[in-house]
C-alpha positions, 0 to 999 in steps of 0.5 A: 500500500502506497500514499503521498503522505504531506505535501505541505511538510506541515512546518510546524515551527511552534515549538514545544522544545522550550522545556529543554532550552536551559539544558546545563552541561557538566563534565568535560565537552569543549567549545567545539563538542557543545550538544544543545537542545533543538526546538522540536515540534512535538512533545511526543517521546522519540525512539531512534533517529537516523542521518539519511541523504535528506537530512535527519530523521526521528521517530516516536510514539503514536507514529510521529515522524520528525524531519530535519531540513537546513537546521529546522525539524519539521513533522513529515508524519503525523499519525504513522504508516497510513494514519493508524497512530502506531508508535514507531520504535525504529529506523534504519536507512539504506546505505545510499541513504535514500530510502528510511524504513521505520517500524513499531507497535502492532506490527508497524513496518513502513518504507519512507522515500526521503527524496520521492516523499512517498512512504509505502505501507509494509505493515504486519508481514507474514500477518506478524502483528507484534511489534518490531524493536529493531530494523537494519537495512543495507543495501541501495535503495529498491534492491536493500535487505532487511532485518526486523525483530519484534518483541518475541524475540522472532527475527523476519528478514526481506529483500526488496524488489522494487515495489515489493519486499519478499520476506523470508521465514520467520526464524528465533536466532540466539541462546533461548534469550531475547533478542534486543539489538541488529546490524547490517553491513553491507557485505551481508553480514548480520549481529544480533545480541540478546539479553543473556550476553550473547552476541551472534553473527551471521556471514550469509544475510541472516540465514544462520546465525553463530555465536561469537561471545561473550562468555562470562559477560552477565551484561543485558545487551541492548545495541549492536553497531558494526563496519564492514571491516568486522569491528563490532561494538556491543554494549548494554547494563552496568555501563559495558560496552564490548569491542571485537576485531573479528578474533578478541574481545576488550571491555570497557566500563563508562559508567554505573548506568546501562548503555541505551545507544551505539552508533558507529562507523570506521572512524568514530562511535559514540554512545548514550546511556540512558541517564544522559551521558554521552561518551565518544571513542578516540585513540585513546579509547571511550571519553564522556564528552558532556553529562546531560541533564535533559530531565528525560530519559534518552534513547538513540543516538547518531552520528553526523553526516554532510548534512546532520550533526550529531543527534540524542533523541529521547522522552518529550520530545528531546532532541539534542544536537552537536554543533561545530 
C-alpha cells in the first residue's frame, strides 16, 4: 500500500522544545563538542533517529515522524504508516541513504522515500502483528535487505524488489534469550545480541546465525553497531560496552548506568546511556564528552553526516544536537 503522505511538510515551527532550552552541561565537552537542545515540534517521546541523504530523521510514539531540513525539524508524519497512530520504535536507512524504513507497535513496518516523499505501507508481514524493536537495512535503495525483530524475540528478514519486499521465514536466532539489538553491513553480514550476553553473527544475510561471545559477560545487551571491516561494538547494563576485531574481545566500563545507544562507523562511535551521558571513542579509547541533564530519559543516538550533526533523541520530545 502506497500514499503521498504531506505535501505541505506541515512546518510546524511552534515549538514545544522550550522545556529543554536551559539544558546545563557538566563534565568535560569543549567549545567545539557543545550538544544543545533543538526546538522540536512535538512533545511526543522519540525512539531512534537516523542521518539519511535528506537530512535527519526521528521517530516516536503514536507514529510521529520528525524531519530535519537546513537546521529546522519539521513533522513529515503525523499519525504513522497510513494514519493508524502506531508508535514507531525504529529506523534504519539504506546505505545510499535514500530510502528510511521505520517500524513499531502492532506490527508497524513502513518504507519512507526521503527524496520521492512517498512512504509505502509494509505493515504486519507474514500477518506478524507484534511489534518490531529493531530494523537494519543495507543495501541501495529498491534492491536493500532487511532485518526486523519484534518483541518475541522472532527475527523476519526481506529483500526488496522494487515495489515489493519478499520476506523470508520467520526464524528465533540466539541462546533461548531475547533478542534486543541488529546490524547490517553491507557485505551481508548480520549481529544480533540478546539479553543473556550473547552476541551472534551471521556471514550469509541472516540465514544462520553463530555465536561469537561473550562468555562470562552477565551484561543485558541492548545495541549492536558494526563496519564492514568486522569491528563490532556491543554494549548494554552496568555501563559495558564490548569491542571485537573479528578474533578478541576488550571491555570497557563508562559508567554505573546501562548503555541505551551505539552508533558507529570506521572512524568514530559514540554512545548514550540512558541517564544522559554521552561518551565518544578516540585513540585513546571511550571519553564522556558532556553529562546531560535533559530531565528525560534518552534513547538513540547518531552520528553526523554532510548534512546532520550529531543527534540524542529521547522522552518529550528531546532532541539534542552537536554543533561545530
Amino acid at each position: 500500500m502506497t500514499a503521498d503522505r504531506h505535501p505541505s511538510r506541515r512546518r510546524l515551527l511552534a515549538s514545544v522544545g522550550t522545556a529543554v532550552a536551559s539544558l546545563t552541561l557538566a563534565g568535560c565537552g569543549s567549545a567545539d563538542s557543545e550538544w544543545v537542545a533543538a526546538d522540536v515540534p512535538t512533545d511526543a517521546t522519540l525512539y531512534d533517529v537516523v542521518p539519511t541523504a535528506e537530512g535527519a530523521y526521528a521517530v516516536g510514539e503514536d507514529g510521529i515522524v520528525l524531519a530535519r531540513d537546513d537546521g529546522d525539524w519539521t513533522v513529515a508524519l503525523e499519525n504513522g504508516l497510513s494514519d493508524t497512530g502506531d508508535g514507531l520504535r525504529t529506523a534504519a536507512v539504506t546505505s545510499n541513504g535514500q530510502g528510511l524504513w521505520v517500524a513499531g507497535d502492532s506490527g508497524a513496518l513502513g518504507l519512507y522515500d526521503v527524496v520521492a516523499d512517498h512512504v509505502a505501507d509494509f505493515s504486519a508481514p507474514l500477518e506478524k502483528t507484534t511489534s518490531w524493536t529493531a530494523i537494519a537495512a543495507a543495501g541501495l535503495a529498491g534492491d536493500e535487505r532487511l532485518t526486523a525483530i519484534n518483541s518475541s524475540g522472532e527475527l523476519l528478514r526481506g529483500r526488496r524488489q522494487g515495489a515489493t519486499v519478499k520476506w523470508g521465514d520467520v526464524s528465533k536466532p540466539g541462546s533461548g534469550s531475547s533478542v534486543t539489538d541488529v546490524d547490517l553491513t553491507s557485505l551481508a553480514y548480520g549481529y544480533i545480541v540478546d539479553t543473556d550476553g550473547g552476541v551472534f553473527e551471521s556471514r550469509d544475510g541472516g540465514v544462520t546465525w553463530t555465536q561469537i561471545g561473550i562468555e562470562g559477560a552477565g551484561v543485558d545487551f541492548a545495541a549492536v553497531a558494526a563496519t564492514d571491516t568486522g569491528h563490532v561494538t556491543v554494549a548494554g547494563g552496568n555501563g559495558a560496552v564490548y569491542g571485537y576485531n573479528g578474533v578478541n574481545w576488550s571491555r570497557a566500563t563508562l559508567s554505573e548506568q546501562p548503555i541505551a545507544a551505539l552508533a558507529r562507523n570506521r572512524d568514530t562511535a559514540l554512545a548514550v546511556s540512558s541517564a544522559g551521558t554521552i561518551y565518544e571513542r578516540s585513540f585513546d579509547g571511550w571519553e564522556p564528552l558532556d553529562r546531560l541533564r535533559p530531565g528525560n530519559e534518552l534513547h538513540a543516538v547518531a552520528l553526523g553526516t554532510a548534512r546532520s550533526p550529531q543527534l540524542v533523541v529521547g522522552e518529550s520530545g528531546t532532541v539534542l544536537e552537536r554543533r561545530y
